[in-house]
PDB file of N, H, CA, C and O in Angstrom:
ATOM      1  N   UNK A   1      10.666 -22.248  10.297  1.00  0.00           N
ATOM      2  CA  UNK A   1       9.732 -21.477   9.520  1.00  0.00           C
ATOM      3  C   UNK A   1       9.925 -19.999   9.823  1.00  0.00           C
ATOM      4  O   UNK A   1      10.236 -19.703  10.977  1.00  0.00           O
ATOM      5  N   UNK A   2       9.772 -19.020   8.898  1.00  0.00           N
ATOM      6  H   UNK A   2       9.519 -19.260   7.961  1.00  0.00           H
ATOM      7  CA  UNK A   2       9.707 -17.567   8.917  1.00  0.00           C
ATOM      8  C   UNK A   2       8.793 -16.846   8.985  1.00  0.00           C
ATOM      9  O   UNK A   2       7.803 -16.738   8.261  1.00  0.00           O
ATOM     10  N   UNK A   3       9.254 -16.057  10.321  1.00  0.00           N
ATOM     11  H   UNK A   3      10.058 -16.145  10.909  1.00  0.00           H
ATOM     12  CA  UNK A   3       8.088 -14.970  10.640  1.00  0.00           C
ATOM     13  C   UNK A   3       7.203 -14.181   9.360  1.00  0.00           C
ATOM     14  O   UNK A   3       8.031 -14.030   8.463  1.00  0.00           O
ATOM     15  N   UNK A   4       6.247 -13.779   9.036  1.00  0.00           N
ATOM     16  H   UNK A   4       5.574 -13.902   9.765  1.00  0.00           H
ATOM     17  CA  UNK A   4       5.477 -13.854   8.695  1.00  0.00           C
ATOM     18  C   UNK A   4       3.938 -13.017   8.605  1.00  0.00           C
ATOM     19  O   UNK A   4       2.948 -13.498   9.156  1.00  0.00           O
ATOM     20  N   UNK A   5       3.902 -12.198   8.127  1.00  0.00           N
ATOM     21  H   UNK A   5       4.706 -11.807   7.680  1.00  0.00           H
ATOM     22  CA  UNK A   5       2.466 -11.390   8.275  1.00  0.00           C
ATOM     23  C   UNK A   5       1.336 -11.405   7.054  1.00  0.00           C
ATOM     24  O   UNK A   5       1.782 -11.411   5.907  1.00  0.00           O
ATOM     25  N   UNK A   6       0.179 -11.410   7.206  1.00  0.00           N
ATOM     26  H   UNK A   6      -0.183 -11.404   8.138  1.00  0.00           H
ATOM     27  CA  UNK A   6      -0.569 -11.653   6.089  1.00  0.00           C
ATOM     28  C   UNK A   6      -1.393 -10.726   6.138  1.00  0.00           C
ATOM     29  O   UNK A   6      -2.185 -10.831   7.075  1.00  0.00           O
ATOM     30  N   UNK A   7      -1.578  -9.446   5.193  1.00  0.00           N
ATOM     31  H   UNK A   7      -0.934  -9.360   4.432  1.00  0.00           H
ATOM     32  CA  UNK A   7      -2.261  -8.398   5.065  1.00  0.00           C
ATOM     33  C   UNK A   7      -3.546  -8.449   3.976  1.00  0.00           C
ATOM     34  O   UNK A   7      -3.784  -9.571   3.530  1.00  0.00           O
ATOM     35  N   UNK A   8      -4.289  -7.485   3.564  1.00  0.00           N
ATOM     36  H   UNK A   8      -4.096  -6.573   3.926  1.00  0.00           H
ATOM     37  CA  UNK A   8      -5.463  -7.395   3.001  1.00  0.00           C
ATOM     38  C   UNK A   8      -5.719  -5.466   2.892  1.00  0.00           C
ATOM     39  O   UNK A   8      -5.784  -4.597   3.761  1.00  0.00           O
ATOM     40  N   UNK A   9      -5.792  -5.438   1.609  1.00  0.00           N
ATOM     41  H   UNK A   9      -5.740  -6.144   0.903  1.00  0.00           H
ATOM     42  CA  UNK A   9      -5.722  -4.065   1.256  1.00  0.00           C
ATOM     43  C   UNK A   9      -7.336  -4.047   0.624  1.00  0.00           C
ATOM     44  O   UNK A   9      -7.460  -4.904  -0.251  1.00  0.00           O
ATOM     45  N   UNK A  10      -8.897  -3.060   0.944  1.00  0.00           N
ATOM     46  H   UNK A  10      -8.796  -2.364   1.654  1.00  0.00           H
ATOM     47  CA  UNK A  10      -9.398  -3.102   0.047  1.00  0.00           C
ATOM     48  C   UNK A  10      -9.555  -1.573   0.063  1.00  0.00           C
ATOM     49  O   UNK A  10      -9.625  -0.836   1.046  1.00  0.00           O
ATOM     50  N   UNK A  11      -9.597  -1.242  -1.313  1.00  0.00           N
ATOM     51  H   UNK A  11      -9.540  -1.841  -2.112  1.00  0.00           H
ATOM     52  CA  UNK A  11      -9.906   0.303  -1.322  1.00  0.00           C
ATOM     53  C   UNK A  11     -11.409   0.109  -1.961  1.00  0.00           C
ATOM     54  O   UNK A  11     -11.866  -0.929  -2.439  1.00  0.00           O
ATOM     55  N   UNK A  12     -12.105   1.491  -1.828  1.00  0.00           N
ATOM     56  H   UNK A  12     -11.733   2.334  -1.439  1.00  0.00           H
ATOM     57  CA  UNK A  12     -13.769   2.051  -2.216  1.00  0.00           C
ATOM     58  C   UNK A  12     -14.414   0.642  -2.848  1.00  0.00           C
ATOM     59  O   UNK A  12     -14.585   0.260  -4.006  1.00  0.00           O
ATOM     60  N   UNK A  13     -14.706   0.022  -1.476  1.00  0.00           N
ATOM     61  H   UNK A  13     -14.567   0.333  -0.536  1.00  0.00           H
ATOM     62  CA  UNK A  13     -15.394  -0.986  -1.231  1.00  0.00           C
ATOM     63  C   UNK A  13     -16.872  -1.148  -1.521  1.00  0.00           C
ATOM     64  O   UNK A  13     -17.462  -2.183  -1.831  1.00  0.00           O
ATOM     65  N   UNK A  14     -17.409   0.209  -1.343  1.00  0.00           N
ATOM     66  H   UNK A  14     -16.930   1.049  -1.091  1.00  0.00           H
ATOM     67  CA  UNK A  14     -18.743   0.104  -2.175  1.00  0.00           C
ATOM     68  C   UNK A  14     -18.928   1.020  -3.185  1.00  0.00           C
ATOM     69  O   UNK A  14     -19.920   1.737  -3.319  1.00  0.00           O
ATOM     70  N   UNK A  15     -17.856   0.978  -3.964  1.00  0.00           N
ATOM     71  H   UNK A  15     -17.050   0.396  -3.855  1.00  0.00           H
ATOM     72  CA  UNK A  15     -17.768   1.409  -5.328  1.00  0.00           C
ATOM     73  C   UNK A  15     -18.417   2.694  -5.364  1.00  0.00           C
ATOM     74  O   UNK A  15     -19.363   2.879  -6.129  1.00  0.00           O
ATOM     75  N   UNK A  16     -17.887   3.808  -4.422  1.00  0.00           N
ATOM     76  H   UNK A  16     -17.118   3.658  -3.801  1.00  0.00           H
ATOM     77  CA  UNK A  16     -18.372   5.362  -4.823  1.00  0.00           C
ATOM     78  C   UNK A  16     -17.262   6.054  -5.239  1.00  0.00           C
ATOM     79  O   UNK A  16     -17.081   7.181  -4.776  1.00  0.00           O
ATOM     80  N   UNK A  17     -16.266   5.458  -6.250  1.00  0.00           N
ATOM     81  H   UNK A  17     -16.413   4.543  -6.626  1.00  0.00           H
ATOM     82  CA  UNK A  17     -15.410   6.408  -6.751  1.00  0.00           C
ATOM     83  C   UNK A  17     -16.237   6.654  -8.299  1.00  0.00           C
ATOM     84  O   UNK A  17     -16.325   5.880  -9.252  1.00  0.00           O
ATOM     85  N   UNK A  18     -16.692   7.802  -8.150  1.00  0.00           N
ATOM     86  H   UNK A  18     -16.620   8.430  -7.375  1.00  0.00           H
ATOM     87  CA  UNK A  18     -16.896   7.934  -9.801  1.00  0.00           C
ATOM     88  C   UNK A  18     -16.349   9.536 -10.317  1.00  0.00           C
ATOM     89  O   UNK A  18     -16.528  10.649  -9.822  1.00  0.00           O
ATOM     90  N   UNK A  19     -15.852   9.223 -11.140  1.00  0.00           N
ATOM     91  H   UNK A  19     -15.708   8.318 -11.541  1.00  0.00           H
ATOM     92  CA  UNK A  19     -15.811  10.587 -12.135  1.00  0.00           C
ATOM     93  C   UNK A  19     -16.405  11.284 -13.189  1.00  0.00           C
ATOM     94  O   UNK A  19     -16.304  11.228 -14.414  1.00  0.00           O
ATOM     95  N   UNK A  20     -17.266  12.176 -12.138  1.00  0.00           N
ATOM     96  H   UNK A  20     -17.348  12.221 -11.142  1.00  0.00           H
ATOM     97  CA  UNK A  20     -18.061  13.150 -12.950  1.00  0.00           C
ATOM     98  C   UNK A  20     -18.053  14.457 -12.817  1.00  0.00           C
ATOM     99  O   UNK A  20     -18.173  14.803 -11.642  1.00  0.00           O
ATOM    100  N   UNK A  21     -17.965  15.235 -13.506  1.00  0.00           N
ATOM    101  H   UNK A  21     -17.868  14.953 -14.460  1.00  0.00           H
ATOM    102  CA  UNK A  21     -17.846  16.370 -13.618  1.00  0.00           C
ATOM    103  C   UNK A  21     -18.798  17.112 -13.803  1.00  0.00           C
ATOM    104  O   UNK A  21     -18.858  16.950 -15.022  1.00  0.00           O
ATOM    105  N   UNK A  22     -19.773  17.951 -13.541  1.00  0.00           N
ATOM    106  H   UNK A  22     -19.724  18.082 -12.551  1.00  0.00           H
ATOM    107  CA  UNK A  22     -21.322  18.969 -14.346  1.00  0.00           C
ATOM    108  C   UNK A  22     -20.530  20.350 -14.076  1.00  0.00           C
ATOM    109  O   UNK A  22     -20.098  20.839 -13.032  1.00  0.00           O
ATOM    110  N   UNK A  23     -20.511  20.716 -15.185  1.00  0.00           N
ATOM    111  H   UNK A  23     -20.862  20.319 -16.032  1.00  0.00           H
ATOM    112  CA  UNK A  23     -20.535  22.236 -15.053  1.00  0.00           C
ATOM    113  C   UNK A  23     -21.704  22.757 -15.602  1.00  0.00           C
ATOM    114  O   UNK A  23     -21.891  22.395 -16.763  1.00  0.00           O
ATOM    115  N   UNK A  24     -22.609  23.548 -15.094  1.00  0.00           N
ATOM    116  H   UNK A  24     -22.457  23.842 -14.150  1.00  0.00           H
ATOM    117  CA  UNK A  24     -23.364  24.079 -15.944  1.00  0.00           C
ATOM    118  C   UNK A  24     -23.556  25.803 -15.777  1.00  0.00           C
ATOM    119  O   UNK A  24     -23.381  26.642 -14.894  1.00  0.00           O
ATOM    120  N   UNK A  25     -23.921  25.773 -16.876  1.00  0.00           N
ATOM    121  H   UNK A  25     -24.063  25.091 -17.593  1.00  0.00           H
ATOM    122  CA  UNK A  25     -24.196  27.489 -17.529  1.00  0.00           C
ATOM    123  C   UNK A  25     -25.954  27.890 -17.630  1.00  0.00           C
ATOM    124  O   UNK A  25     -26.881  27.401 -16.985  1.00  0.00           O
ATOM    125  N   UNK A  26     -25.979  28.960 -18.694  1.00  0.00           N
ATOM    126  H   UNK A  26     -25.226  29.357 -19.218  1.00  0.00           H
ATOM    127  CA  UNK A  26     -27.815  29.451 -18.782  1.00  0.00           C
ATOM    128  C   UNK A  26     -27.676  28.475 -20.064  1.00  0.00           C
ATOM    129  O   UNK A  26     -28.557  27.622 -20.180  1.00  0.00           O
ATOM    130  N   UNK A  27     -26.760  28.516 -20.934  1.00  0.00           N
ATOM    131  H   UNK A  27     -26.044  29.208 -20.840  1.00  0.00           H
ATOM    132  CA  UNK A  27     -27.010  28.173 -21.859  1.00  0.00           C
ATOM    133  C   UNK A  27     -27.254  26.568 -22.274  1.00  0.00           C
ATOM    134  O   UNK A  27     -28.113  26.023 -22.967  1.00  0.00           O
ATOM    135  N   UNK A  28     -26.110  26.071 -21.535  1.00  0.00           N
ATOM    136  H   UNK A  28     -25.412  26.514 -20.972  1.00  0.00           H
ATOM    137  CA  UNK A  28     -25.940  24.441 -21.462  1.00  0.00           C
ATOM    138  C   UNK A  28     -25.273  23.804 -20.196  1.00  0.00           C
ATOM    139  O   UNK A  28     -24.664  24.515 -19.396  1.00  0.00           O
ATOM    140  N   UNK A  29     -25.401  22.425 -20.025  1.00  0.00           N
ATOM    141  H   UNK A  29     -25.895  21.848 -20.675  1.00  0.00           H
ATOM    142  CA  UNK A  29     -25.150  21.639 -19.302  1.00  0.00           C
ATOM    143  C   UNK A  29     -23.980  20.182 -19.469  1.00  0.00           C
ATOM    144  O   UNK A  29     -24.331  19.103 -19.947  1.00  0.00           O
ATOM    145  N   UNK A  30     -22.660  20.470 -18.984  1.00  0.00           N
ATOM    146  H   UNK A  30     -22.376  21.347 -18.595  1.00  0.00           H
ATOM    147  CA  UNK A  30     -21.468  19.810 -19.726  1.00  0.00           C
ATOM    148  C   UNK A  30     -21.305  19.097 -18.495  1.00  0.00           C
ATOM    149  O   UNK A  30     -21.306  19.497 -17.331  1.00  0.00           O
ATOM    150  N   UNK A  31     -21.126  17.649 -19.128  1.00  0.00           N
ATOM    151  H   UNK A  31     -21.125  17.324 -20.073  1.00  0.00           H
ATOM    152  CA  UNK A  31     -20.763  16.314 -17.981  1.00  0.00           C
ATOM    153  C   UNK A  31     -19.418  15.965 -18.951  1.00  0.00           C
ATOM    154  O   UNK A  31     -19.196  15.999 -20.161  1.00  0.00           O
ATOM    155  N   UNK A  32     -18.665  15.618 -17.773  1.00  0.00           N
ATOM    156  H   UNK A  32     -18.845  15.590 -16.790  1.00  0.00           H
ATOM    157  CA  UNK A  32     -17.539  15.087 -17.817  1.00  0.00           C
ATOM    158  C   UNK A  32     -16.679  13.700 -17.522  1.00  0.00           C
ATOM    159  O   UNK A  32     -16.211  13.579 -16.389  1.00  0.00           O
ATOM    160  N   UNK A  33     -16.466  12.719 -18.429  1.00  0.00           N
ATOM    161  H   UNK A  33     -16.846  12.817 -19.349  1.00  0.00           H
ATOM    162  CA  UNK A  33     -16.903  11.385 -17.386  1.00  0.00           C
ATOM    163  C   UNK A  33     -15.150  11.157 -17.383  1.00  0.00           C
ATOM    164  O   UNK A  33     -14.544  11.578 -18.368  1.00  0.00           O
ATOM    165  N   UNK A  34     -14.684  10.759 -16.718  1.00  0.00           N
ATOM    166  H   UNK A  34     -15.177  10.417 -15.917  1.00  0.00           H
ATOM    167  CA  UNK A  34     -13.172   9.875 -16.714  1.00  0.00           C
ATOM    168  C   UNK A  34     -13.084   8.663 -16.267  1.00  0.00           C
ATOM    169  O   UNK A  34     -13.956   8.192 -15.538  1.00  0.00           O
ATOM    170  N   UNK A  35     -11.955   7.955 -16.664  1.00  0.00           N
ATOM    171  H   UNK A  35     -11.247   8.338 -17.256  1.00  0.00           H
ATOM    172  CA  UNK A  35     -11.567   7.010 -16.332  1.00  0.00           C
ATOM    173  C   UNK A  35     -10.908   6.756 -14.895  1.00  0.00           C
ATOM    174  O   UNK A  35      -9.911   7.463 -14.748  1.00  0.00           O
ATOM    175  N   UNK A  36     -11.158   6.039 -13.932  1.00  0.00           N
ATOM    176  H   UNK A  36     -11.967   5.464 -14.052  1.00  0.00           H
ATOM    177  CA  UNK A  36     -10.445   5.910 -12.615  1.00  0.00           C
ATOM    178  C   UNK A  36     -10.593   4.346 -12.133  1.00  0.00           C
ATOM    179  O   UNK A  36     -11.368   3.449 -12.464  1.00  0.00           O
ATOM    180  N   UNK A  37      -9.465   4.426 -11.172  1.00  0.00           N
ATOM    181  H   UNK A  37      -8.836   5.156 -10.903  1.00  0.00           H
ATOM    182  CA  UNK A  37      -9.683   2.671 -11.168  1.00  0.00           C
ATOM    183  C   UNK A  37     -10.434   2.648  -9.686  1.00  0.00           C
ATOM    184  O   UNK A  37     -10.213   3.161  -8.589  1.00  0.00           O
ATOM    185  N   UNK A  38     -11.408   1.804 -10.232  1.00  0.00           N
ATOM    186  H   UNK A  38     -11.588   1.387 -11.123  1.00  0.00           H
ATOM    187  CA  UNK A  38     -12.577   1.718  -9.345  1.00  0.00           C
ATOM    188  C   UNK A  38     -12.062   0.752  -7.936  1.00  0.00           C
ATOM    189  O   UNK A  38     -10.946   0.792  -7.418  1.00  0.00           O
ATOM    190  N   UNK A  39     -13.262  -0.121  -7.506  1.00  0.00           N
ATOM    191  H   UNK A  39     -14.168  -0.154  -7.927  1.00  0.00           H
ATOM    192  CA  UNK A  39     -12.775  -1.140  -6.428  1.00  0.00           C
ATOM    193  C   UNK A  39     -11.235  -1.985  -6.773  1.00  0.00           C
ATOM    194  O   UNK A  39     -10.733  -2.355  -7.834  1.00  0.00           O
ATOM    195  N   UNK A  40     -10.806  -2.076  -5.402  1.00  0.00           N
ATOM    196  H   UNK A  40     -11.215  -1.776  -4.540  1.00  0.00           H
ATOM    197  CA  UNK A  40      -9.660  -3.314  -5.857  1.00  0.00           C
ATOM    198  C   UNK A  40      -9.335  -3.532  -4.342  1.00  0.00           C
ATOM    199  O   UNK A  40      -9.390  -2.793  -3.359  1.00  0.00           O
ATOM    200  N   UNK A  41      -8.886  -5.158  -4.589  1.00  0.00           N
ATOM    201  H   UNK A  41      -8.841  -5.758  -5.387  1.00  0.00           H
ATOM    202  CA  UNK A  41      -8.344  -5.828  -3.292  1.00  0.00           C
ATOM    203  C   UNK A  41      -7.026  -5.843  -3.315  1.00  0.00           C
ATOM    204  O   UNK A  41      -6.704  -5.845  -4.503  1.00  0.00           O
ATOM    205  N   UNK A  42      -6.243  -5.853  -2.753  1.00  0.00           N
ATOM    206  H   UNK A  42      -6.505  -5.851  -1.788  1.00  0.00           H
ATOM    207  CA  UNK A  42      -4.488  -6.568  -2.326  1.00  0.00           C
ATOM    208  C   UNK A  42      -4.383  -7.342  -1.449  1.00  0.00           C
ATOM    209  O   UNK A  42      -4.937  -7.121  -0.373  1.00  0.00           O
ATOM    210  N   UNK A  43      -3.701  -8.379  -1.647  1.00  0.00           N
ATOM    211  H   UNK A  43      -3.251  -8.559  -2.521  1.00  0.00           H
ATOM    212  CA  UNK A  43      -3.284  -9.502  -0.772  1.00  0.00           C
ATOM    213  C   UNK A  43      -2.090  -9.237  -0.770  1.00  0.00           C
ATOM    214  O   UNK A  43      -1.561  -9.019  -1.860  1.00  0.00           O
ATOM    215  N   UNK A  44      -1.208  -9.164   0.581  1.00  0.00           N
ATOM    216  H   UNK A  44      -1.638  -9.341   1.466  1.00  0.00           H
ATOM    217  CA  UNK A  44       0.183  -9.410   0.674  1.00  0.00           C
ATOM    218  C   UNK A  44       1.044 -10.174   1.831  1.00  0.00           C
ATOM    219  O   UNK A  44       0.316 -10.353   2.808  1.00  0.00           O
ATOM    220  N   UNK A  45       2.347 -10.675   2.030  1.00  0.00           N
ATOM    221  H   UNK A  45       2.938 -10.529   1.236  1.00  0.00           H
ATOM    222  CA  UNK A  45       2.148 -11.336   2.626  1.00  0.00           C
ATOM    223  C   UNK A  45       4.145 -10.887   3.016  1.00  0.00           C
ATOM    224  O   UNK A  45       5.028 -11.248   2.239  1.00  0.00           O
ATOM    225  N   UNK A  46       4.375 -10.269   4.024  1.00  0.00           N
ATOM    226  H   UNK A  46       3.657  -9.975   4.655  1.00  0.00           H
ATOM    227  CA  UNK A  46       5.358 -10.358   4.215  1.00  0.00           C
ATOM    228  C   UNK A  46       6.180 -10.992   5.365  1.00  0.00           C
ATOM    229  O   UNK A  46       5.611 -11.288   6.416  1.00  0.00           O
ATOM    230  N   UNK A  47       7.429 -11.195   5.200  1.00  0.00           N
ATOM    231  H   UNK A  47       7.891 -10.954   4.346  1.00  0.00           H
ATOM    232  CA  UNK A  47       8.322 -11.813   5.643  1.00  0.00           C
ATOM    233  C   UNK A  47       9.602 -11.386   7.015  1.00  0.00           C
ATOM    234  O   UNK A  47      10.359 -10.651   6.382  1.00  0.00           O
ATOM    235  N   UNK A  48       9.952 -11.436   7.887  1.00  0.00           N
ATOM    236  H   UNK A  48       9.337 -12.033   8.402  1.00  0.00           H
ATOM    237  CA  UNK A  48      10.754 -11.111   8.537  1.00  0.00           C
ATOM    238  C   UNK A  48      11.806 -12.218   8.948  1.00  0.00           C
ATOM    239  O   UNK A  48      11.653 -13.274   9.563  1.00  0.00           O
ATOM    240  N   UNK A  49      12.887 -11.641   8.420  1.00  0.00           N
ATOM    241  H   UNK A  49      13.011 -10.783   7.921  1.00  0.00           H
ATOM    242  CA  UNK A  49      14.185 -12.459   8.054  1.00  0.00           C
ATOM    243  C   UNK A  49      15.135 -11.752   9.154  1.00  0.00           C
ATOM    244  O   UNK A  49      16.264 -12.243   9.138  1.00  0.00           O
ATOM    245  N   UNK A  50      14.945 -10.628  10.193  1.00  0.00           N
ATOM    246  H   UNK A  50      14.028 -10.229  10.206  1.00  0.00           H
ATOM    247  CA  UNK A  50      15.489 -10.267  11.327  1.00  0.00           C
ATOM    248  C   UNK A  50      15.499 -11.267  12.406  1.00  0.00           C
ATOM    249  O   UNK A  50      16.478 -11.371  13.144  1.00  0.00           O
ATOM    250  N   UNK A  51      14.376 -12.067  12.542  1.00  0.00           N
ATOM    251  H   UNK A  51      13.580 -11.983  11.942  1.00  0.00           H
ATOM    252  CA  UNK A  51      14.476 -12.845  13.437  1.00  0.00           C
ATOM    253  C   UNK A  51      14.666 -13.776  13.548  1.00  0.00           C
ATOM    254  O   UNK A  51      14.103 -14.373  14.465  1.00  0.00           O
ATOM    255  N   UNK A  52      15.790 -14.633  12.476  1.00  0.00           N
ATOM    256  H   UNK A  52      16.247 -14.148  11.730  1.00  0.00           H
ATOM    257  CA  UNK A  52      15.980 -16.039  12.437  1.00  0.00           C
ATOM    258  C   UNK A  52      16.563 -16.503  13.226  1.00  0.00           C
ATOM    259  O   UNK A  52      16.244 -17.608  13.665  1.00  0.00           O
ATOM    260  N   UNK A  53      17.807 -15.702  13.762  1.00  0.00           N
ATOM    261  H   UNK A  53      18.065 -14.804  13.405  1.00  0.00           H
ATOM    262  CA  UNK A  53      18.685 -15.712  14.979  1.00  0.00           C
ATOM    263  C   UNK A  53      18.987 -15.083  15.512  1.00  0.00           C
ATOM    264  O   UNK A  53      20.111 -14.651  15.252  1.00  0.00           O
ATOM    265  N   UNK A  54      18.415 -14.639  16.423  1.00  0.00           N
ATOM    266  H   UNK A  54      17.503 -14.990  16.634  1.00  0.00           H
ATOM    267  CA  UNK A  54      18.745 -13.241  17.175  1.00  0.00           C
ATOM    268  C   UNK A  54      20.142 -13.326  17.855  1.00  0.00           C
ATOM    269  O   UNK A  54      20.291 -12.464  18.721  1.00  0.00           O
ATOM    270  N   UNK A  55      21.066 -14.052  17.695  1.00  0.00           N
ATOM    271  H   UNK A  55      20.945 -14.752  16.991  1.00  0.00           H
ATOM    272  CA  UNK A  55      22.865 -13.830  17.892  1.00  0.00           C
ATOM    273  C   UNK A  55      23.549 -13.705  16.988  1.00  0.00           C
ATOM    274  O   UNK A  55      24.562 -13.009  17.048  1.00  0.00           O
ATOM    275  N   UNK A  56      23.205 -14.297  15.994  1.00  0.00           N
ATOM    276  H   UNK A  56      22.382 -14.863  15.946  1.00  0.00           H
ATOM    277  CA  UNK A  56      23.925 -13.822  14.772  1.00  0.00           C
ATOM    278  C   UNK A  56      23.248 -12.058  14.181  1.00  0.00           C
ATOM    279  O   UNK A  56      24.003 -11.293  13.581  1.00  0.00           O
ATOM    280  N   UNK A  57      22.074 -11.756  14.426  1.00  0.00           N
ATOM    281  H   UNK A  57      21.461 -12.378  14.913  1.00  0.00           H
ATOM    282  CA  UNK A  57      21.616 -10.452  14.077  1.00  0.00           C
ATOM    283  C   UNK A  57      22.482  -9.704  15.097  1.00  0.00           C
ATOM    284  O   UNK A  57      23.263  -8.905  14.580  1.00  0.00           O
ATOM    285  N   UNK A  58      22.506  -9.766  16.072  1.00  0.00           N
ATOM    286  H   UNK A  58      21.872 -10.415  16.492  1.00  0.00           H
ATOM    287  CA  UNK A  58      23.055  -8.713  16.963  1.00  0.00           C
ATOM    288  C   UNK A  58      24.847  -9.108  16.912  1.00  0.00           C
ATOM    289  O   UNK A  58      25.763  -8.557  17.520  1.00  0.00           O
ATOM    290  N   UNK A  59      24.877  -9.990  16.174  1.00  0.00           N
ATOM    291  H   UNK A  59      24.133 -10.438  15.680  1.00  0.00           H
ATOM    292  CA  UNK A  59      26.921  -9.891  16.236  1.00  0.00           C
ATOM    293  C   UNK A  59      26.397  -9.000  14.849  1.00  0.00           C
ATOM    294  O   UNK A  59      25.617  -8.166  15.311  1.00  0.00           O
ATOM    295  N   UNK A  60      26.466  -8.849  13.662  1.00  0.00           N
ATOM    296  H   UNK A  60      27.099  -9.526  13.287  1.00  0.00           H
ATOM    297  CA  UNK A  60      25.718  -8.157  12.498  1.00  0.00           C
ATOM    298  C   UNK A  60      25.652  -6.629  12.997  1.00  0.00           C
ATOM    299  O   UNK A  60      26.460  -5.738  12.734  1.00  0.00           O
ATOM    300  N   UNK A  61      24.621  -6.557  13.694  1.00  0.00           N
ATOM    301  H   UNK A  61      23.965  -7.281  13.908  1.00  0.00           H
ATOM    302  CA  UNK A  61      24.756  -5.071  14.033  1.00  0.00           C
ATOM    303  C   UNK A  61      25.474  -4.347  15.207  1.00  0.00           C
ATOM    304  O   UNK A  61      25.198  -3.255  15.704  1.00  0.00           O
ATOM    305  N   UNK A  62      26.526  -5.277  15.551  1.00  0.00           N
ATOM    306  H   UNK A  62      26.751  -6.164  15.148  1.00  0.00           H
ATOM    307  CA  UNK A  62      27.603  -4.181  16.440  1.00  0.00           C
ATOM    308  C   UNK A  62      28.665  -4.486  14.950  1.00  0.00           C
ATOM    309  O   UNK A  62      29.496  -3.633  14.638  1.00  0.00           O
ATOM    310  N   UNK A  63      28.538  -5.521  14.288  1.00  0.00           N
ATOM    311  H   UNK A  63      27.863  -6.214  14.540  1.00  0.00           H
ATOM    312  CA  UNK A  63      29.906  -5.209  13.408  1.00  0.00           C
ATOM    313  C   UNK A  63      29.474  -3.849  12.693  1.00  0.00           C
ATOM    314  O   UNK A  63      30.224  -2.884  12.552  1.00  0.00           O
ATOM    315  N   UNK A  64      28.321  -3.912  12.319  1.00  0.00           N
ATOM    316  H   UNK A  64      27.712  -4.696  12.434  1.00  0.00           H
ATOM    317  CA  UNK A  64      28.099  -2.587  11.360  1.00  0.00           C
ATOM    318  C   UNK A  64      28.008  -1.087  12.409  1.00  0.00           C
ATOM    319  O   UNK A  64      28.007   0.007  11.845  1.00  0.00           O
ATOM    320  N   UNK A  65      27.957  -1.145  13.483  1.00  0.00           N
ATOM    321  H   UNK A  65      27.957  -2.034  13.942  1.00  0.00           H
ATOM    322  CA  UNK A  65      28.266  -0.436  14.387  1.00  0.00           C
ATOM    323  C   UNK A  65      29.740  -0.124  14.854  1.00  0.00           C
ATOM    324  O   UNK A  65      30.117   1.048  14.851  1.00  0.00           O
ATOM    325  N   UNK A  66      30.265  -0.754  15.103  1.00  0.00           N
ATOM    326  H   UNK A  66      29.959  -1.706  15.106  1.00  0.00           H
ATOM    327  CA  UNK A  66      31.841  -0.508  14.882  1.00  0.00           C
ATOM    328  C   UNK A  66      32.475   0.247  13.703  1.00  0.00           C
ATOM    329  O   UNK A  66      33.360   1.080  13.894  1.00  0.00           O
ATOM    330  N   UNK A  67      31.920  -0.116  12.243  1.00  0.00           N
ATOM    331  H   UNK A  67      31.200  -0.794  12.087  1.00  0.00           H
ATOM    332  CA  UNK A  67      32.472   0.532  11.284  1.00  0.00           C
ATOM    333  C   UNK A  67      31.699   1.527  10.963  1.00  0.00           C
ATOM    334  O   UNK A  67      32.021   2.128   9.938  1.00  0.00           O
ATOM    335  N   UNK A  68      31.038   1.785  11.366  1.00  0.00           N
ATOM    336  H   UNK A  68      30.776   1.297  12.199  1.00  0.00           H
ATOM    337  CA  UNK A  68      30.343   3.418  11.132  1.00  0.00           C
ATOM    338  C   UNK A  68      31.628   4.374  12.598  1.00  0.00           C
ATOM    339  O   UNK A  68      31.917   5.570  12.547  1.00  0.00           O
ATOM    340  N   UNK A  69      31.995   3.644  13.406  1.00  0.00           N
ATOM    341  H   UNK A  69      31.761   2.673  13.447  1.00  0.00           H
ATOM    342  CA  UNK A  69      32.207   4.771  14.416  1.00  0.00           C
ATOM    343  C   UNK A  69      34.028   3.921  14.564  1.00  0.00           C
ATOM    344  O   UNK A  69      34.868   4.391  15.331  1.00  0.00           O
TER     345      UNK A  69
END
């Protein structure tokens, strides 16, 4: 089985991203609303394929070590 990490991303978790804008003047009062992406989760789940065999990785990186030098 392969190494393995399981992550969790949540951004503005209690939903205080908002977009508003007030500018105001003597005369009037201008709101500005936009679109933004509010809450969201990520699940991810990655993999490490360095450590399947650590003799075959390290013959791997003196060969690629040799041909750099």
């Amino acid at each position: 089985m392969l190494p393995s990490t399981l992550s969790i991303k949540v951004t503005d978790i209690l939903n205080q991203e908002k977009s508003l804008k007030r500018t105001t003047s003597a005369e009037r009062v201008n709101d500005v609303y936009s679109n933004v992406m509010g809450r969201y989760f990520l699940f991810g789940e990655a993999f490490n394929f360095g450590k399947m065999n650590a003799k075959n990785n390290r013959n791997a990186q003196d060969a690629i070590m040799q041909m750099m030098f």
